[in-house]
Each structure stands twice: as C-alpha cells, then as structure tokens.
C-alpha positions in Angstrom: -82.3 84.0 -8.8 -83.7 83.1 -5.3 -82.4 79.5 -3.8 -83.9 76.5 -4.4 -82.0 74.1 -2.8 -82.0 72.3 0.3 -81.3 74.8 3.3 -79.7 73.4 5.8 -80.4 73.8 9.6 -77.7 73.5 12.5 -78.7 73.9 16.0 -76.8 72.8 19.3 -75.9 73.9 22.5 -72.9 76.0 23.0 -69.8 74.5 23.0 -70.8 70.9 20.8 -68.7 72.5 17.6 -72.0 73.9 15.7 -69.3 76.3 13.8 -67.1 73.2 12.8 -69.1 71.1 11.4 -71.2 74.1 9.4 -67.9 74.7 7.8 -66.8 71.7 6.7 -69.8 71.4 5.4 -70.1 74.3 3.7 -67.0 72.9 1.8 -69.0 69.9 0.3 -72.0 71.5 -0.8 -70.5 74.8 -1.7 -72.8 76.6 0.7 -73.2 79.9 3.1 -72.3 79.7 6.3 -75.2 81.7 8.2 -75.6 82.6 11.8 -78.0 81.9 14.2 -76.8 83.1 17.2 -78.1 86.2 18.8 -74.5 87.4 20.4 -72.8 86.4 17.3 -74.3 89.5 15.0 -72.3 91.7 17.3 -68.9 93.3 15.8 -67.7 94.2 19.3 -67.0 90.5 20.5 -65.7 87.6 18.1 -63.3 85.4 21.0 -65.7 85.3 23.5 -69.4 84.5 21.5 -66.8 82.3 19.6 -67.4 83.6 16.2 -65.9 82.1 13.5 -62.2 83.1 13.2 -61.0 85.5 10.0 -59.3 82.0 8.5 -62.6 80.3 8.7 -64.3 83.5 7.4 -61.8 83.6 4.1 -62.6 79.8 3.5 -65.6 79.9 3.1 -68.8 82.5 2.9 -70.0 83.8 6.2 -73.1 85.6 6.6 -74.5 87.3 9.3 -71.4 87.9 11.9 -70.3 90.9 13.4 -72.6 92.9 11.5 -74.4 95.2 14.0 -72.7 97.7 15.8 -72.0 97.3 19.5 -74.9 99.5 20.7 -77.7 99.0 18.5 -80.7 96.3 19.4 -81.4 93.7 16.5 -84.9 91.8 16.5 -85.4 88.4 15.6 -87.8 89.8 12.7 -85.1 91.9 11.4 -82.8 88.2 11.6 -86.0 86.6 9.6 -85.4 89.8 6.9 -81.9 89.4 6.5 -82.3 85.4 6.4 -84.9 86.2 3.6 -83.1 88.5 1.5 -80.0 86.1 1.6 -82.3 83.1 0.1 -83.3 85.3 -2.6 -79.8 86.2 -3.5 -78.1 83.3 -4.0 -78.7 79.8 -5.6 -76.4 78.1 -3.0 -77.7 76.2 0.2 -77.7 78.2 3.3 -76.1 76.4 6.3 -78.0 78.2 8.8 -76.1 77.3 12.0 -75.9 78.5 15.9 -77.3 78.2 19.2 -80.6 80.3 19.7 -83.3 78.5 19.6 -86.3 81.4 18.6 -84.6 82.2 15.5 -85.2 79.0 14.5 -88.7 78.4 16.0 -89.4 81.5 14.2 -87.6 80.7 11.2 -89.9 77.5 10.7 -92.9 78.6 12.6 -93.7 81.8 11.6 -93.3 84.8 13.7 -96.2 87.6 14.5 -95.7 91.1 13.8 -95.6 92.8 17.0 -95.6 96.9 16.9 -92.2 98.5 17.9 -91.5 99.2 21.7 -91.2 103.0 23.0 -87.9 103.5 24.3 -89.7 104.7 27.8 -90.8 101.6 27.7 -88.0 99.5 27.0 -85.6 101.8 29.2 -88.3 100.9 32.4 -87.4 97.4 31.5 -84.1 97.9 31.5 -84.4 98.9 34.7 -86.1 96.5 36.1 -84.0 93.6 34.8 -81.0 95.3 36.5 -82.7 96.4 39.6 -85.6 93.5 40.3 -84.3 90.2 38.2 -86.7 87.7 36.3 -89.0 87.9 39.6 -89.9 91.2 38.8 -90.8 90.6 35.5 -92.6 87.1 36.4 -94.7 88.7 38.9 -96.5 91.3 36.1 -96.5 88.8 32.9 -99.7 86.5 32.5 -100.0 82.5 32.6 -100.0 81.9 28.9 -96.8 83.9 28.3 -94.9 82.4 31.1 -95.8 79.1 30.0 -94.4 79.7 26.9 -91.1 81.2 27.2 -88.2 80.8 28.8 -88.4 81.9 32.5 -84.8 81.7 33.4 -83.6 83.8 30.7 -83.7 87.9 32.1 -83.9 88.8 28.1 -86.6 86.7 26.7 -88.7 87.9 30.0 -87.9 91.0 29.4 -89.1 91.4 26.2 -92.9 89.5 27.4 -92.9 92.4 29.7 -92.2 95.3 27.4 -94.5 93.7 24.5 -97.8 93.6 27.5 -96.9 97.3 28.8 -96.8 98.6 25.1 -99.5 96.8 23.5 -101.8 96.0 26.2 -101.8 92.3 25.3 -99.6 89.0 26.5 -96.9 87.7 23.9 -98.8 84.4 23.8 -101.8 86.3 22.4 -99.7 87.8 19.7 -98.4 84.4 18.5 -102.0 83.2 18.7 -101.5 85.2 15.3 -98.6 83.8 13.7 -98.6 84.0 9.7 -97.5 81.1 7.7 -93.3 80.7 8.4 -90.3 81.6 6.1 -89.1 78.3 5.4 -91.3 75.3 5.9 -89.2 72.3 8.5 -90.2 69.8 5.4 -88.2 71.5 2.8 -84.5 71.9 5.2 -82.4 69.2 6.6 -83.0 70.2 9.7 -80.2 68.9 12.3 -79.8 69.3 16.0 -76.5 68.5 18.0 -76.7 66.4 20.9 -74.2 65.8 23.5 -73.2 64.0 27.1 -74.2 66.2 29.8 -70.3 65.7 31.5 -68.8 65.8 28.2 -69.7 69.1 26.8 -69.2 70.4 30.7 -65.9 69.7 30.3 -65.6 71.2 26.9 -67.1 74.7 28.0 -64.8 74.7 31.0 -61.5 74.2 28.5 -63.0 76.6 25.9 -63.2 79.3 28.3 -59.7 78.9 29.9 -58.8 78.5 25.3 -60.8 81.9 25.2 -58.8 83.7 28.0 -55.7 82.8 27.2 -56.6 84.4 23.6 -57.8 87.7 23.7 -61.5 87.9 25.5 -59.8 89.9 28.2 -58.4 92.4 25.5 -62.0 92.3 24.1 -63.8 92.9 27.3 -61.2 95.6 27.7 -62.1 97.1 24.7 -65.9 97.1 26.0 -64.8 99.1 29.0 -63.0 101.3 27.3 -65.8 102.3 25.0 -68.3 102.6 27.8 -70.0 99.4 29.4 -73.3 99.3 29.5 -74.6 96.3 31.1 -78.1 96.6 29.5 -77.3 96.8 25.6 -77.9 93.3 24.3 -74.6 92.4 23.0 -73.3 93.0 26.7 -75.1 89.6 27.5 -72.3 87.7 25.9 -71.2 84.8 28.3 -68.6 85.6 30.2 -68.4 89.2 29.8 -69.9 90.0 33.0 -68.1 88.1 35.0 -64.6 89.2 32.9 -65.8 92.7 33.2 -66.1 92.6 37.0 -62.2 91.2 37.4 -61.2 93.9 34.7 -63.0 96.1 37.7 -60.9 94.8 40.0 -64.3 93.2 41.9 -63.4 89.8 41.7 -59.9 87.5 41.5 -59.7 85.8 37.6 -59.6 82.3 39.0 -63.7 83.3 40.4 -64.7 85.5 37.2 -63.5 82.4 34.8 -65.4 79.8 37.6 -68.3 82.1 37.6 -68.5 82.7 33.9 -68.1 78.7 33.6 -71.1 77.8 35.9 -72.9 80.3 33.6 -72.3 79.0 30.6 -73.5 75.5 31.9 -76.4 76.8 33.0 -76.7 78.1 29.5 -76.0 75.0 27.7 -78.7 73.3 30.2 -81.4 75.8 29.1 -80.7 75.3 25.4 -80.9 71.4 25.7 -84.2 71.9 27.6 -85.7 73.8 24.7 -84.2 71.6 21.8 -85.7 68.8 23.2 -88.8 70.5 23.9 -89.1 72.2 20.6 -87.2 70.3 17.9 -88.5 66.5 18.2 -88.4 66.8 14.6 -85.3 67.7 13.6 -82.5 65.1 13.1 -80.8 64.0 16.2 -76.6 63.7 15.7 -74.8 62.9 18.6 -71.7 64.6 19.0 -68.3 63.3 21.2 -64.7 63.2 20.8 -65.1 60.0 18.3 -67.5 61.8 16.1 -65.3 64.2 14.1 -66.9 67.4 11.9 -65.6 66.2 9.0 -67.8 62.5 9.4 -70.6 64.7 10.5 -70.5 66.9 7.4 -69.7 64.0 5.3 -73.2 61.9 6.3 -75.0 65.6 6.2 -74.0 66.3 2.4 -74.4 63.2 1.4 -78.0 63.1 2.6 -78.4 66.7 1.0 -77.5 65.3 -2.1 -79.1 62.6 -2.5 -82.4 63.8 -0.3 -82.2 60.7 1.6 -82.0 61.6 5.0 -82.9 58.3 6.3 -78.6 57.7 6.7 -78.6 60.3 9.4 -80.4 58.0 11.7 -76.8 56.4 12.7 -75.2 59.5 13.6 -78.4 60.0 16.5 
C-alpha cells in the first residue's frame, strides 16, 4: 500500500545536526529515516560523510545509506527512483533528510530525462576537472546553464559539460522540459535548517577534529588501499582529499585537517547560498546550542499531526 501520509523534508547545511533531529523524529511519528545526501549513498565512507552511526541505524529505519558500492556513479534520477519505490512500499512518513540541495529541487520540481552519457565522454570530463578546474568547464558551457547551476562546485559543472558534449544541447534547455515533480512542496512539511554563520564554523571545525580522532584516517586508509581514484564520485567526500594527501605523506595532519576545515566552510557557505536561493518556501528553523533535536522534533511532529504548520513559525 503506497504512503499517504505527510512526508517530511529536512534540508541544512553540513554540520547543523540534519541526522539528529531526523531521528528523533523518526521516533514520534514512527517514520523512515531517508537520505538526501549525495556522499552519504556510499558504503566506502560512513565517519567522514557523517552517516548515521550502526546504533542510530538499529533505532530506527534508515534508508538509502551506504548502499552503492565505492566505484559505481549514482544519478539523481536513479535517487528520484529509489525515493519512489520507497513511498510505494510503505504506509509510514518518509523523513527525507540531508544536505544536497538538487535532490530536493528535483524531488519537488520535477527532473528532465536527459539520455545517458558515453563513458568517452564522461572520462574527457574527468579529465578536464582534474587537469583544467571549473575554468575549463566555464569557458565551453553557455549563459543559461551557468546561470543556473552552481559554478563553484567542479561536479555540478562537470556534469553541464558532459550533458552539452553528448547531446548537443545546454542543461538549462533540458530543464526547459521538466515533467510534473515526484512529490508536490504542498503536500510535505518541508523544513530547512538555518544557522549563525560563526556558530556552525565552529561546529565543522570540532566535528572534523571528533571525525579524526574516530576512524576517518582508517577509512581514508582503506580508500588507498583499495586504489584511490580521485575522479569516482564518492572520492569527493570532504575531507578525503586533503586526509589522503597526509596519508601520502604530502602534507603535515595539522594542514590536511586546516585544509579540509576551510573546505568544508566553503561547502556549508555554498549550501546556504542555494537554500536561500531555492527554498523561500520551506519552513525556516533556526538551529543553535539552545535549540535541542529533541524540541525541534517535538514542534515538527506535532505540526505533522495535527497539519498545522503554522507553530513552526517560532522555531524560524
């Protein structure tokens, strides 16, 4: 029997405890804890994309995590597939929860259906993001497209560039063709975290040191060991880079965790940007140390339930 209750959408930079407060409330409404995060499908990290931990896992039902293998590519359709097949399984709520904003976009906006890229082609962009940067990429993409996507992130540019070569026309022409989305924003209680720009600075910088001290060295280790390839997609996790370079001996610790740090910030800053940009109609909660999961999760179900989410208004 497919779902028809309220889904429930959590979105937030990285770092502002998206994981926390999906499973406590998970807990209330007896949901599905689903990810959104693009690193988070891979089974080859869990400390360092900060996946939720095998407790959390046995508390509650997680969908989504660690399920593709290290070296395969996974597309936001096949996400919107997976999401779909989930909803028509199960007559609990989806808590539909992480950090990247296109699965969401896509989620309620509808996403086109662009033909498969030839490996030739996606192996010359492969190259070019390693060898030329974003400039490469910006230089050969047209107007509409750049206006439209994220121009700081290598990956998102990437793909622009492999979807022109291979098809002949610009990603914003494709979405000029976008069908009618999965779940309509009107029927979710859609939710976006929001945070002090010094106060989740300071929480990246301790949950980096937190995921050093706990095994994402032993995990980047494990990466080496089973041949690093800086181009797969799940080697774009924060931090491994810059962890895989001091494994390398290239760099000291101390300047592969301040490196990774500064990159994750500049992550974090990039998400914001597109939350505010995209989502001015999701629900606003502000998130600090006075604002616990639990009271989070606690206004969110009880706005679920009673399908009032006019109480949400004094978490903003």
């Amino acid at each position: 029997m497919p779902n028809t209750l309220t889904d429930i959408l959590i979105c937030g930079p990285t770092a502002s405890g998206k994981s926390a407060v999906a499973l406590e409330l998970a807990q209330r409404v007896d949901g599905i804890v689903v990810n959104a995060d693009a690193l988070q499908v891979y089974d080859n990290w869990r400390v360092l994309t900060a996946r939720p931990s095998v407790e959390d896992e046995n508390l509650v039902e997680h969908r989504l995590y660690g399920h593709i293998g290290r070296h395969q590519r996974y597309s936001v359709g096949e996400w919107l597939r997976d999401i779909n097949s989930l909803r028509q399984a199960t007559v609990k709520p989806l808590i539909i929860v992480g950090g990247t904003g296109l699965y969401f976009t896509s989620l309620t906006k509808g996403l086109v259906d662009i033909p498969a890229i030839p490996d030739e082609v996606r192996t010359r962009g492969d190259q070019m993001r390693l060898t030329g940067g974003i400039a490469a990429f910006k230089a050969e993409l047209d107007k509409a497209t750049l206006e439209n996507i994220d121009t700081n992130n290598p990956m998102r540019l990437q793909r622009a560039w492999e979807v022109l070569v291979s098809t002949g026309r610009g990603l914003a022409d494709w979405h000029a063709e976008t069908p009618a989305p999965l779940i309509k924003l009107e029927d979710t209680c859609p939710i976006v975290l929001n945070s002090d720009k010094n106060w989740l600075n300071s929480r990246i910088e301790q949950r980096f040191h937190h995921m050093v001290e706990n095994g994402a060295l032993s995990e980047c280790q494990d990466n080496l060991n089973d041949g690093w390839d800086p181009a797969l997609p799940s080697s774009q996790a924060l931090g491994a880079p810059e962890l895989i370079a001091y494994l390398r001996d290239q760099v000291t610790l101390e300047n592969a965790i301040n490196d990774a740090t500064i990159a994750t910030r500049q992550f974090a800053k990039r998400q914001r940007t597109w939350f505010r940009s995209k989502m001015m109609d999701w629900h606003p909660v502000s998130v600090t140390d006075s604002s616990s999961a639990q009271l989070i999760a606690d206004y969110i179900a009880k706005a679920v339930t009673n399908r009032d989410f006019t109480d949400l208004s004094r978490l903003a």
